[in-house]
C-alpha positions in Angstrom: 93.0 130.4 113.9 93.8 127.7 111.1 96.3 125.0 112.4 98.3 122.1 110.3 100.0 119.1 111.8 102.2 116.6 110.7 103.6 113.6 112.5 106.2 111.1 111.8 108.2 108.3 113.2 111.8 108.7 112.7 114.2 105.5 113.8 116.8 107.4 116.1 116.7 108.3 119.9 114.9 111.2 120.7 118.4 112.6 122.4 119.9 112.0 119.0 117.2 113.8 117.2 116.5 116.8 119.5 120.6 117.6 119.2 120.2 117.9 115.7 117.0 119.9 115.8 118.1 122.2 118.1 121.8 123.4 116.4 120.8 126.5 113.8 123.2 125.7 111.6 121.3 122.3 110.6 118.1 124.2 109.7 119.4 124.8 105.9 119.8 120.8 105.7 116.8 119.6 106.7 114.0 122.8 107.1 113.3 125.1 105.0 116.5 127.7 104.5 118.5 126.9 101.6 122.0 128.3 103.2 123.6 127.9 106.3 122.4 130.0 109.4 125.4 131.4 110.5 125.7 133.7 114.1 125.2 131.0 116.2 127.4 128.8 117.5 125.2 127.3 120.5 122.0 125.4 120.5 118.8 127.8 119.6 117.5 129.8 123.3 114.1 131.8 123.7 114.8 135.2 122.5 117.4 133.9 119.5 116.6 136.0 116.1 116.9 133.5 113.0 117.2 135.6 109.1 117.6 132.9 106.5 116.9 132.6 102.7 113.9 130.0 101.9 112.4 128.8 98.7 109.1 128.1 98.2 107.2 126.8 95.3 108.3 129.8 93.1 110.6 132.5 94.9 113.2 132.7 97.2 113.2 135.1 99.9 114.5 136.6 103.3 112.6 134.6 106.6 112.9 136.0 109.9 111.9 134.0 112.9 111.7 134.3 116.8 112.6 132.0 119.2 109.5 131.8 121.5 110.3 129.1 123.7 112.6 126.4 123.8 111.2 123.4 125.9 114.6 120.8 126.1 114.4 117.2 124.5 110.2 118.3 123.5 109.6 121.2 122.0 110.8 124.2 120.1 108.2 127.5 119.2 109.2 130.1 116.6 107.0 132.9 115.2 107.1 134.1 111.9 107.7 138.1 112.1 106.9 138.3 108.8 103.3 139.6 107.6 101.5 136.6 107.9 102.8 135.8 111.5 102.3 132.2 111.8 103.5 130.5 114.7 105.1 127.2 113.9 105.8 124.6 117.3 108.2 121.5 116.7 107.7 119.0 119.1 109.5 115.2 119.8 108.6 112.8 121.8 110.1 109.4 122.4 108.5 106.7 120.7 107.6 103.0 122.4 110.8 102.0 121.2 113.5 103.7 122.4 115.6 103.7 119.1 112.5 106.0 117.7 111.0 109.0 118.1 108.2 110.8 116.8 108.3 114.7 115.6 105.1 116.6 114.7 105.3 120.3 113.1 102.5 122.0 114.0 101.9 125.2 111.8 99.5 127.9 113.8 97.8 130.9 111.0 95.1 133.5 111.1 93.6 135.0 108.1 91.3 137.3 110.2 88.0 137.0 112.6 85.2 137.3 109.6 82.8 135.0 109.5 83.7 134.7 106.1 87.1 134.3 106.5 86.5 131.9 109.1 84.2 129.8 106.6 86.9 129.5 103.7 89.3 128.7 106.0 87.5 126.0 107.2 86.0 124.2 104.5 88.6 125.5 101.3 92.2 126.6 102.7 92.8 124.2 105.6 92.7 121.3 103.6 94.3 122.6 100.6 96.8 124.1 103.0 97.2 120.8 105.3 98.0 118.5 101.9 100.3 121.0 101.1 101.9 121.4 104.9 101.9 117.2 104.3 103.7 117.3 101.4 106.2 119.6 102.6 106.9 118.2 106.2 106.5 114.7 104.9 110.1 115.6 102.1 111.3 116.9 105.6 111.0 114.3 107.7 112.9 111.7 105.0 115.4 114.4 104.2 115.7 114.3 108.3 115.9 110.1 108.6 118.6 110.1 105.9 120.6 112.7 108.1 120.3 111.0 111.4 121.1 107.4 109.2 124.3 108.8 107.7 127.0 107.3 110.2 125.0 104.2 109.6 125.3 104.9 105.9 129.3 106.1 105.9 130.4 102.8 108.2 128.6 100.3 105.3 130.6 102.4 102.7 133.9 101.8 104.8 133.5 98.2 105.2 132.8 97.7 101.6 129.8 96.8 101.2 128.5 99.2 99.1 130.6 100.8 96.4 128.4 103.9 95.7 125.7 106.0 97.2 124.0 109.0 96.8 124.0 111.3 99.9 122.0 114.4 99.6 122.7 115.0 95.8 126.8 114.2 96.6 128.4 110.7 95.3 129.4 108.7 97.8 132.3 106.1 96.9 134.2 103.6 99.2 136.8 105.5 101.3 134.2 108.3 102.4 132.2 111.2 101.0 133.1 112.6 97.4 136.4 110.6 97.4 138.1 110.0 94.2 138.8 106.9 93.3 
């Protein structure tokens, strides 16, 4: 079994963070789905069904994942119930400073038990597929530390001190998001 980790420090209390995490109808803003998960209307529980569209480098398509376990303010565990069934564990943890927090995404696959298999996973995929996982988690995570910023972001555009700012591809003027002035 192949795994892929990434870690990284994001400047908001772990409370903060783990609420976000934990709503399903976030998951299109800062994971992988590229619309709304809708259904839900509570934090994510063991035994919760998730169907979203993702993209990936070239296609979009339907993802369905299970709720495995739901560990509060550490960890979350989904499996893929698609064909590849990889297992996928997101974890936080409160950093030294308590304004911080670190979140690793851990990524658990199997291509098979050959010894072959075994091999090329070992010395070809897993590190192609970790500078891959690295790229991808590492666009999450920012995309993630914008999001848990933006109060910060919106109360230096009301005071005016900043006139415009980009938000997630929307214009941001003074007076609030996507005003017109």
């Amino acid at each position: 079994m192949g795994v892929c980790r990434f870690r990284a420090l994001i400047q908001a209390p772990l409370p903060q963070v783990w609420e976000f995490l934990i709503k399903p109808e976030h998951l299109h803003v800062w994971g992988p789905a590229t619309q709304p998960v809708t259904g839900f209307d509570r934090p994510l529980q063991a035994g919760d069904r998730l169907t979203f569209t993702r993209r990936d480098f070239f296609r979009n398509y339907s993802q369905m994942l299970l709720v495995e376990k739901v560990v509060p303010y550490h960890s979350l565990h989904m499996r893929d119930l698609s064909k590849g069934a990889a297992r996928v564990t997101l974890s936080v943890e409160g950093a030294r400073d308590r304004e911080a927090t670190w979140v690793e995404e851990a990524i658990f696959y199997s291509l098979g038990s050959g010894r072959l298999l075994q091999w090329l996973d070992r010395w070809l995929i897993n590190p192609i597929f970790n500078l891959i996982v690295a790229y991808k988690s590492n666009k999450v995570f920012h995309r993630l530390q914008t999001l848990l910023e933006k109060p910060h972001a919106e109360s230096i555009l009301r005071s005016g001190q900043a006139l415009k700012y980009r938000f997630l591809g929307k214009k941001v003027e003074k007076g609030g998001v996507g005003s017109e002035r």
